[in-house]
C-alpha positions in Angstrom: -18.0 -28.9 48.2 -19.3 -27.4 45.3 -18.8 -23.8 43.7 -20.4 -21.0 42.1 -18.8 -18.7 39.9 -18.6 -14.9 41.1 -18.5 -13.6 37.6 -16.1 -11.2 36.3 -14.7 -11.3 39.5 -14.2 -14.7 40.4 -11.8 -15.1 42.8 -11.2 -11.6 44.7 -7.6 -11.6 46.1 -7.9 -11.9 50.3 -5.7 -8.6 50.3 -5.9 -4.9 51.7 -7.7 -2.9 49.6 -5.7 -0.5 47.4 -5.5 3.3 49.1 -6.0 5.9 45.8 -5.3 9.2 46.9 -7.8 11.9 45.6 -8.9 9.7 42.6 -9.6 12.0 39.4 -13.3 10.3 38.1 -11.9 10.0 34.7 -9.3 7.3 36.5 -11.7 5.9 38.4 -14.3 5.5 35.3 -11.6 3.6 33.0 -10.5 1.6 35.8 -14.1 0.4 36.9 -14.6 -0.1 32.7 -11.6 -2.3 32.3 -12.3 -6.1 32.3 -8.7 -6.7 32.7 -7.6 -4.2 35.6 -5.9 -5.2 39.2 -9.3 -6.8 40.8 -9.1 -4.8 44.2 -8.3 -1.2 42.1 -11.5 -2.0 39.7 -13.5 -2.4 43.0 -12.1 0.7 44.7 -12.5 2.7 41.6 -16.1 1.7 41.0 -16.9 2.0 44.8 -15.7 5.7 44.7 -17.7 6.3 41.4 -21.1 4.7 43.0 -20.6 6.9 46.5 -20.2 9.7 44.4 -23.2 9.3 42.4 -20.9 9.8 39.1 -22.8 7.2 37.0 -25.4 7.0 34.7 -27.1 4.2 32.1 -24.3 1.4 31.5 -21.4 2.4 33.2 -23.8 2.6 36.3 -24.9 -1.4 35.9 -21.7 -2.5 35.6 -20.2 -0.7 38.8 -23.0 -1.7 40.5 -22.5 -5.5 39.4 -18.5 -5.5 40.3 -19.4 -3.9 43.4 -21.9 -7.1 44.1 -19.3 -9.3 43.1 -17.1 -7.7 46.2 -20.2 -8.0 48.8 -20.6 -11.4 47.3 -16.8 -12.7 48.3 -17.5 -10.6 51.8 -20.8 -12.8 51.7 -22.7 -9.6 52.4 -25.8 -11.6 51.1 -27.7 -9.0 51.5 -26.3 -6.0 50.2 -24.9 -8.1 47.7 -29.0 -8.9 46.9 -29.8 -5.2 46.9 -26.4 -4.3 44.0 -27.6 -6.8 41.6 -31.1 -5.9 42.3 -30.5 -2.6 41.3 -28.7 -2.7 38.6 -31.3 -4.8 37.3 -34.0 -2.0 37.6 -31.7 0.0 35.4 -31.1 -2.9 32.9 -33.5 -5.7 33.1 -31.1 -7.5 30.5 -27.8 -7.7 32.1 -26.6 -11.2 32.7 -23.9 -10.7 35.2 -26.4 -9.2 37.1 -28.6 -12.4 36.6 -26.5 -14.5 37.6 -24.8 -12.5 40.1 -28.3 -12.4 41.6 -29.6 -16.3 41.1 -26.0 -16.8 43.4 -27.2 -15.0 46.1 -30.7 -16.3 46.6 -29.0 -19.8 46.3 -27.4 -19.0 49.0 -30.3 -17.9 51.3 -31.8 -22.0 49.8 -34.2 -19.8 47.2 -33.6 -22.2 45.0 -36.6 -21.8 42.8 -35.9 -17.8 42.5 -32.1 -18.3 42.5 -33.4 -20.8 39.2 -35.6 -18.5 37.3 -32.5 -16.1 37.8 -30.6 -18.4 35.5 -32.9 -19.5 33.3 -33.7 -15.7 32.4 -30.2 -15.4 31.7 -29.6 -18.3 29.6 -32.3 -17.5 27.9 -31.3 -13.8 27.2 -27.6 -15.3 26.2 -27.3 -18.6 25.7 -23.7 -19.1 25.4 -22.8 -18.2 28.7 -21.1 -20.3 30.6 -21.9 -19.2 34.3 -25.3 -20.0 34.8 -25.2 -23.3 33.8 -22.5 -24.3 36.2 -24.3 -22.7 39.1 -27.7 -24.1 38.0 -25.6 -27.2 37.8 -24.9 -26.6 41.5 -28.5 -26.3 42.6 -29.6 -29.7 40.5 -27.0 -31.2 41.8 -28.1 -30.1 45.5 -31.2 -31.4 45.3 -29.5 -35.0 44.0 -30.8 -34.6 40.0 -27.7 -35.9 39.1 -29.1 -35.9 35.2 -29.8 -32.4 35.0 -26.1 -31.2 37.1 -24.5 -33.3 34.2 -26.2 -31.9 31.3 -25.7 -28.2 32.9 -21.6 -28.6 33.6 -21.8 -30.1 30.0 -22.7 -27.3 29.0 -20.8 -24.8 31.4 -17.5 -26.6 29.9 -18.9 -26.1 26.7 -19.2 -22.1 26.7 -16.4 -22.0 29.0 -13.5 -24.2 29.1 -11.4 -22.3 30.9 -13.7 -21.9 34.2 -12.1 -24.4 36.6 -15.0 -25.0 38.5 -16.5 -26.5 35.9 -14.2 -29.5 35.7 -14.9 -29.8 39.5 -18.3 -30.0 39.5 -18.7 -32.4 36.3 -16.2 -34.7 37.9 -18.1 -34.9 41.1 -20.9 -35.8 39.5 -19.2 -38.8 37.7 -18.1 -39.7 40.9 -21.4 -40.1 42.2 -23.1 -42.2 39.6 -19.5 -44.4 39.2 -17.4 -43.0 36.4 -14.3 -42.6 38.1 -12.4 -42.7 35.0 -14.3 -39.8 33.9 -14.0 -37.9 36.8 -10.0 -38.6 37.0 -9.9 -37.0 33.4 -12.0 -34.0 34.7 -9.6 -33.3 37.4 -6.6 -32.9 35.3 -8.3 -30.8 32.8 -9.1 -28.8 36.0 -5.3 -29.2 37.0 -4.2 -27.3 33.6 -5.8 -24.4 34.5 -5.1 -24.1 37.9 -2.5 -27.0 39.5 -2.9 -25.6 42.8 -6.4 -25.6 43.6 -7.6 -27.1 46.6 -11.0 -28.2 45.2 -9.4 -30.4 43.1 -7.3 -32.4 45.7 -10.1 -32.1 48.0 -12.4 -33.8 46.0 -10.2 -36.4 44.0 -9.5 -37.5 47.5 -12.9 -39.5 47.5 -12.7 -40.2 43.9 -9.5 -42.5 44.2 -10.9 -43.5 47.8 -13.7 -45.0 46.2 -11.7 -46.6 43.6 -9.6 -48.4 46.0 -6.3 -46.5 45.1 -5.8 -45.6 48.8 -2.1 -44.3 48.0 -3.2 -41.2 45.5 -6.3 -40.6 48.2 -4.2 -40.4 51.0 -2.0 -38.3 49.2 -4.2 -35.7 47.9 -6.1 -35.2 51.4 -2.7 -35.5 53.3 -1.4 -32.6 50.9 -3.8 -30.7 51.3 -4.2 -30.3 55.1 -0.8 -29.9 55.5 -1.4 -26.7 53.7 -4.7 -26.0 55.3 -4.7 -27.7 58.7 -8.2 -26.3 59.5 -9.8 -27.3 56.2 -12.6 -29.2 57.7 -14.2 -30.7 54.2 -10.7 -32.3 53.8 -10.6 -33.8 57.1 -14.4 -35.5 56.9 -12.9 -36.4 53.2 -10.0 -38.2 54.4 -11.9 -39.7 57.7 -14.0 -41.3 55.0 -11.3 -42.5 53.2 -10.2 -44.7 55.7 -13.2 -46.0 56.6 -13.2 -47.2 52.9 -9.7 -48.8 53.8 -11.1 -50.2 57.2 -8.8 -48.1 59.2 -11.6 -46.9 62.1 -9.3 -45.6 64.8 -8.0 -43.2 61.6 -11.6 -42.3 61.0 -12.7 -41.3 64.7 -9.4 -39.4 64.9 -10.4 -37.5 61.7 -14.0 -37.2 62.7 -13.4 -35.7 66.1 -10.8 -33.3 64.2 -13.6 -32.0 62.5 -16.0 -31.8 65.0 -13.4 -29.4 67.5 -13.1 -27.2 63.9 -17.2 -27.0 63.5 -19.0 -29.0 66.5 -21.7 -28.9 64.5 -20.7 -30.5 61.3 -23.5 -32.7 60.1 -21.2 -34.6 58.4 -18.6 -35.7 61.1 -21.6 -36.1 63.2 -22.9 -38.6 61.0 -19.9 -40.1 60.2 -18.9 -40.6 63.6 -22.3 -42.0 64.6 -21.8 -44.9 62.0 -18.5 -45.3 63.9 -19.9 -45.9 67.0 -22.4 -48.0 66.1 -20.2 -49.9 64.2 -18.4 -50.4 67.8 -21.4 -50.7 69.7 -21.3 -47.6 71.7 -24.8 -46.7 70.6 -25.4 -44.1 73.2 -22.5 -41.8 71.6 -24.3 -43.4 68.3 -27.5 -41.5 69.1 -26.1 -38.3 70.4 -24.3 -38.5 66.9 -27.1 -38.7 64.8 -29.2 -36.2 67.0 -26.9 -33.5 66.3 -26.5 -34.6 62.8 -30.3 -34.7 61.9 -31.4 -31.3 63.8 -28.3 -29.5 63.0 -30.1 -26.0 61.3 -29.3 -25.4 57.9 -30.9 -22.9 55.6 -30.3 -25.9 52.7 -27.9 -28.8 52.8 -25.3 -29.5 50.1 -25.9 -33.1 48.4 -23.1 -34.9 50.9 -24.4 -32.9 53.8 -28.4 -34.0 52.6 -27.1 -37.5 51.9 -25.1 -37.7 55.7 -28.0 -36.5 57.5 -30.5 -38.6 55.9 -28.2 -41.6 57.1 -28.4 -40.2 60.9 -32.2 -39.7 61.2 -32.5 -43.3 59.5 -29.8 -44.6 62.4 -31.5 -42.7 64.6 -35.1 -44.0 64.5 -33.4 -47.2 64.3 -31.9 -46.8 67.6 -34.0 -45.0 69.3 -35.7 -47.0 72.5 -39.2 -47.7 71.5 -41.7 -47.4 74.3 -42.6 -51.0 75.8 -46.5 -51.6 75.6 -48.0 -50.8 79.1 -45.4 -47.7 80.1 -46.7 -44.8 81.5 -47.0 -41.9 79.0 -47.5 -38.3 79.6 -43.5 -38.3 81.0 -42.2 -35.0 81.1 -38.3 -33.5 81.4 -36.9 -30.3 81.8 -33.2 -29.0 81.8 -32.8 -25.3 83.0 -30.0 -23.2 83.0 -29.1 -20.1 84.3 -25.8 -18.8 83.5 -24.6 -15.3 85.4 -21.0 -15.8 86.8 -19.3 -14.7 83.6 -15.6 -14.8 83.8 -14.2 -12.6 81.0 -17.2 -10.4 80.9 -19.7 -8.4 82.5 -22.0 -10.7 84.9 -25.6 -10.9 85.0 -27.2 -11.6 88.0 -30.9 -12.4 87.0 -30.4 -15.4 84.8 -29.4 -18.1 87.7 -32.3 -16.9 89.9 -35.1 -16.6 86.3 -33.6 -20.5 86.0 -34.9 -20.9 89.6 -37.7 -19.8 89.1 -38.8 -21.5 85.9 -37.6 -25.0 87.4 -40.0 -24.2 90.6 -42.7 -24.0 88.4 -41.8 -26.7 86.3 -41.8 -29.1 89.4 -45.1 -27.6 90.2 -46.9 -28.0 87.1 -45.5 -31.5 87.2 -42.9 -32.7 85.1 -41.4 -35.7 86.3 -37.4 -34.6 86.1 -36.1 -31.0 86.2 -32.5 -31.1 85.7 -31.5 -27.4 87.0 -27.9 -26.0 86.4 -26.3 -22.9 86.7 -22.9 -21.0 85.2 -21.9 -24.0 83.2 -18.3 -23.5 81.3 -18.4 -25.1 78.2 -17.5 -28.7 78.8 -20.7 -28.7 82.1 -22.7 -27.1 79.3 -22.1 -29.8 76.5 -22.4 -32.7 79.6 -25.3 -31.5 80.6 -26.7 -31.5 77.3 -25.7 -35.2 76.9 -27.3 -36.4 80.3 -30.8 -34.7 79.3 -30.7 -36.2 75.8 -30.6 -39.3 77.4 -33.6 -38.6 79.4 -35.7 -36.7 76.5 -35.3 -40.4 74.9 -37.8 -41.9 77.7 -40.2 -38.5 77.5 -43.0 -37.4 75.5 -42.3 -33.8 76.8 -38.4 -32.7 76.5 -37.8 -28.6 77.6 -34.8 -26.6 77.8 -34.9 -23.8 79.4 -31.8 -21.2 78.9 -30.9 -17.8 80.8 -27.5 -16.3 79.8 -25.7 -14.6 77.4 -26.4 -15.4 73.2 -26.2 -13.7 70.4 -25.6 -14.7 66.3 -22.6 -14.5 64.6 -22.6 -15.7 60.7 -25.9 -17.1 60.9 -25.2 -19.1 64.1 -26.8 -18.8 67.4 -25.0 -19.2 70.1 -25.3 -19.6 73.7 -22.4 -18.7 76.5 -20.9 -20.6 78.5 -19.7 -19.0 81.8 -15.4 -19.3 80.7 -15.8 -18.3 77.2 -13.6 -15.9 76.4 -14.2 -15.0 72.6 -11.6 -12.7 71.5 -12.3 -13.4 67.9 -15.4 -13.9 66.3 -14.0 -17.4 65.1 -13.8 -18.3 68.6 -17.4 -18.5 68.9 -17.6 -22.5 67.4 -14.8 -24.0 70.2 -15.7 -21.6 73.0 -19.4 -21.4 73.0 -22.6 -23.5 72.3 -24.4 -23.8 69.2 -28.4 -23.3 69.1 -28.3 -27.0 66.7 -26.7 -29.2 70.2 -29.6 -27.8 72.3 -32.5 -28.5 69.6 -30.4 -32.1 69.4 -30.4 -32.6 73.1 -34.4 -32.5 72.9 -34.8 -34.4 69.6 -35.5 -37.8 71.0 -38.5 -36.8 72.9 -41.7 -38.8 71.1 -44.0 -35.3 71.3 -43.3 -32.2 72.7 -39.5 -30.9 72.2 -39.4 -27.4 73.4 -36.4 -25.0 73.6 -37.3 -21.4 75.1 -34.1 -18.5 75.3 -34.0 -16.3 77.7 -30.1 -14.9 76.1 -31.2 -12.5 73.4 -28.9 -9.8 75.3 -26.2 -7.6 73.8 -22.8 -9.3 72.8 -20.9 -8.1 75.4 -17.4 -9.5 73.7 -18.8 -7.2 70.5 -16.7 -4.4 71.7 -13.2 -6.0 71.8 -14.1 -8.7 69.8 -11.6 -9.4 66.7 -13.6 -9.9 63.1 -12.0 -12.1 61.1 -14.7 -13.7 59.3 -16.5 -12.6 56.3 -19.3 -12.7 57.7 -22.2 -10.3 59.5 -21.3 -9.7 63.2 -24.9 -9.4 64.9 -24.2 -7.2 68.0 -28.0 -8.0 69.0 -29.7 -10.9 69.8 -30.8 -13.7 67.8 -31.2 -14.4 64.1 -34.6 -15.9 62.9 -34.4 -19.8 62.5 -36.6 -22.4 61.1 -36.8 -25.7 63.4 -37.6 -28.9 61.9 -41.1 -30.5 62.3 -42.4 -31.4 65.7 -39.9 -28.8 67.0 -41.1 -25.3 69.0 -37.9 -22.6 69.8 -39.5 -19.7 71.6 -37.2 -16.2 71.6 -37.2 -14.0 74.9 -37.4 -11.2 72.2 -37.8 -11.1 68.4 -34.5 -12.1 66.8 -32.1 -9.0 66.4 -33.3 -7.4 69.7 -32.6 -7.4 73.0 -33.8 -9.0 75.8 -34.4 -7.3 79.0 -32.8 -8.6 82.8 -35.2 -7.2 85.0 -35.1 -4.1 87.4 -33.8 -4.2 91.0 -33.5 -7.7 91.8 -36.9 -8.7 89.9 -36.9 -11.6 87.2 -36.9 -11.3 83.4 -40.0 -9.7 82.3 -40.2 -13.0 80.0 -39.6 -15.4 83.3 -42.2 -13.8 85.0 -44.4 -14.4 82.3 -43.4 -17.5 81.5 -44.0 -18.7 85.1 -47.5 -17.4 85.5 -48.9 -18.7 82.5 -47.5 -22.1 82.6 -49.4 -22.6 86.2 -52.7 -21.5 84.1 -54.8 -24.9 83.1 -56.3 -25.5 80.3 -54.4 -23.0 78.0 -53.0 -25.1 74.8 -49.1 -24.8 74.3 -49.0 -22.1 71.2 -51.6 -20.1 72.5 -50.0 -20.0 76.0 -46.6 -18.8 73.9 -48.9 -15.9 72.5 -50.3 -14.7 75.7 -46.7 -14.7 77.1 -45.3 -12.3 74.1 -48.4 -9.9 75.1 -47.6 -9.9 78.3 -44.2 -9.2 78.1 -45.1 -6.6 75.0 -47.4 -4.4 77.1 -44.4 -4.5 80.9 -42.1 -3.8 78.8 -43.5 -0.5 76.8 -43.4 -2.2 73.3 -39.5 -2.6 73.9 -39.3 -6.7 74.3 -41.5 -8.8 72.1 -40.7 -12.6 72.6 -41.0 -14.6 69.4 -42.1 -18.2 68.8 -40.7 -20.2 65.5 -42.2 -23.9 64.9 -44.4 -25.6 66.9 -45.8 -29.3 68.1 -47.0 -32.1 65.9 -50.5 -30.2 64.9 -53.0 -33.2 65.2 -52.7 -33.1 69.3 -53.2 -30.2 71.8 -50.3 -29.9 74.3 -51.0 -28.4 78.0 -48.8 -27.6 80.8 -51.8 -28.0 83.4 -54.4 -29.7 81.5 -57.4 -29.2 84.2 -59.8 -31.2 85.0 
């Protein structure tokens, strides 16, 4: 896991924030001022300077920077973006706010403008020590192994006391084999902070890979008795003992993870090789699916490297068609969930699902697989019986009316049981957008996935936030599918969706179901006809929205004509 430095505030204390009772502004302007001040108070007071328009010139830049640095440890990307951004208008010059900015675009995988924002402020000062390590970071991302060492070099260099640093060097000398070297890293990074769990995480692999089992063992074992939901530890250690041979250790860690983050590219991967290993390469395949369409807005180098393993295992594995099958097979799975259990019901989505898998029947798709008010363990099981039919197809769709919504940059859909009372409840009650896209993945051409959920969060009322992270209320957020992959949105991602009035389908079902009976209209044009349909019934308030699309040398019909 690697780390970027938040600046003058790096670590921002997980604490209440500090009540000051009527603040005077001289208070709150040497407070904000002092480098050295109680981190939440220096917030608070530059918060309360900023809200009250106080500040001009300097003082301004820096408030706004600290109060970035805040947003940032929220991972309020985007108001974090807008702090550093401005304070850049007003001081084109100001490192911290460089750097503060190059962090966030490296987090939205804007690598190249998260790079010039380092570069500019290297070049504007360049003995500090931030922006190396966090370029470091980005090289290192992208597997230029070189370049990550030359930067944390120099990030040592300028700064010897920034314990990330040490972290990040050591982990690339673990990578290209100096394991000595990265040992010595590690207790350099142990002197200035002996309780860090980046170190312990990390060292874990670095002894694992040196065969000293015992310290590996230790550190990972030590470290998630401290943090028993520390999932990078768990893959870590399940790693560790597949180094040692220890398998049944390895699947126990790996499925661990996977109840922590079912979507961890990682343990999927991880646990793929584990099945494979044992000759179970249906579970192999349904490993390595979710680990190679998993969406990610970038992948970390251990992340990049494990799912480049899986979509090599995978097209290894996957059935090839015998010469002299029939092509042109098509498969559907469509779901309608309604009967909610802990929330309001809707009654429209099991009878749209109806509908759709009429027409797909119609229109002549070999298998329709059509399901309704699936809890979570019917959902994930009828996800695993259509993967296994999109492997034989050249057409896989999935079809989904319920309840979904985004929370952290995750789509979700609902199962029927979920209850949800916290927003961290969402990865072990509900059903990430990544195991649908999976569930398609095998199919050799078209792999569709078309959601009919983009509905209020009905738990977003009573639902506990305990992440620092954006709570989306509405709808979707925006994703970008891999190639060859088409995900079409009821409505545009952060609205709403609407049911239908008086016992009628979806305005999108309706749609949906008379265009796909028209011949002769390609795939992505069909798509477009379908959101100006539904634009013009419902008033402007619904727009459906379309992200990826087919392989592009081929046009794809659902009645081809004659």
């Amino acid at each position: 896991m690697l780390r970027v430095v938040f600046l003058t505030l790096i670590a921002l204390a997980a604490c209440a924030r500090i009540a000051m009772a009527d603040p005077q502004p001289g208070d709150d302007l040497a407070t904000c001022r002092d480098g050295r001040a109680e981190t939440q108070a220096r917030i608070q007071a530059c918060e309360n300077l900023l809200n009250a328009d106080r500040l001009t010139g300097k003082d301004k830049v820096m408030a706004l920077v600290v109060h970035g640095n805040a947003l940032l440890n929220k991972r309020d990307n985007d108001k974090a973006l807008e702090a550093f951004s401005t304070a850049l208008d007003l001081d084109p010059d100001n490192v911290l706010a460089l750097d503060g900015r190059g962090i966030v675009r490296g987090r939205k995988g804007q690598d190249d403008l998260a790079m010039a924002d380092y570069n500019l402020a290297i070049q504007k000062r360049p003995t500090f020590g931030p922006p190396y390590n966090n370029r470091g970071t980005i090289y290192l991302r992208q597997n230029a192994l070189q370049s990550a060492l030359d930067d944390f070099n120099l990030s040592i260099k300028y700064a010897p006391k920034f314990l990330f640093g040490w972290t990040n060097r050591a982990r690339v000398r673990t990578l290209t084999k100096d394991y000595d070297g990265a040992i010595a890293d590690f207790a350099e990074a142990e002197k200035i902070d002996p309780t860090s769990p980046q170190i312990v995480s990390n060292r874990c692999i670095t002894y694992g890979l040196m065969g000293k089992f015992d310290q590996a063992f230790a550190d990972c074992n030590g470290l998630i008795e401290k943090q028993p939901k520390n999932g990078f530890a768990i893959i870590n250690r399940a790693e560790v003992y597949v180094m040692k041979g220890d398998l049944d250790a390895a699947l126990k860690d790996y499925n661990a993870a996977l109840q922590l983050n079912p979507n961890s590219v990682r343990a999927h991967s991880g646990r793929g090789q584990l099945y494979e290993r044992r000759k179970d390469l249906a579970q192999a395949r349904a490993d390595y699916r979710a680990a190679a369409y998993s969406l990610t807005r970038f992948d970390e180098l251990d992340v990049a490297r494990a799912r480049a393993i899986a979509q090599a295992r995978l097209a290894a594995l996957t059935p090839q068609v015998p010469a002299g099958a029939p092509t042109g097979r098509r498969v559907a799975l469509v779901i309608g969930n309604g009967a909610y259990k802990n929330v309001h019901a809707l009654p429209n989505p099991p009878r749209d699902a109806k509908l759709i898998a009429s027409v797909l029947h119609d229109v002549g798709f070999q298998t329709v697989i059509s399901v309704s008010d699936l809890t979570r363990d019917k959902f994930f099981e009828a996800l695993k019986t259509f993967a296994d039919e999109a492997e034989k197809a050249d057409w896989a769709v999935v079809y989904y009316a319920g309840h979904g919504f985004e929370i952290g940059g995750v789509n979700y859909l609902v199962p029927v049981d979920a209850k949800l009372a916290a927003d961290r409840d969402a990865e072990t009650q509900a059903v990430a957008l990544e195991q649908v896209i999976a569930a398609v993945g095998a199919a050799r051409k078209v792999r569709l996935v078309m959601l009919d959920a983009c509905r209020d969060n009905p738990f977003a009322p009573t639902m506990q936030r305990t992440l620092s992270l954006k709570l989306v209320d509405k709808g979707f957020s925006n994703i970008e599918p891999g190639t060859g992959f088409m995900v079409v949105y009821a409505a545009k991602h952060g609205e709403t969706a609407m049911d239908g009035d008086g016992g009628a389908d979806s305005p999108f079902a309706t749609a949906l179901a008379r265009e796909i009976k028209t011949p002769k209209v390609e795939i992505r044009k069909l798509f477009d006809i379908v959101r100006d349909d539904v634009w013009s019934v419902t008033k402007h308030e619904q727009q459906p929205f379309s992200y990826g699309s087919p392989p592009g040398r081929e046009d794809f019909y659902f009645v081809a004509g004659k």
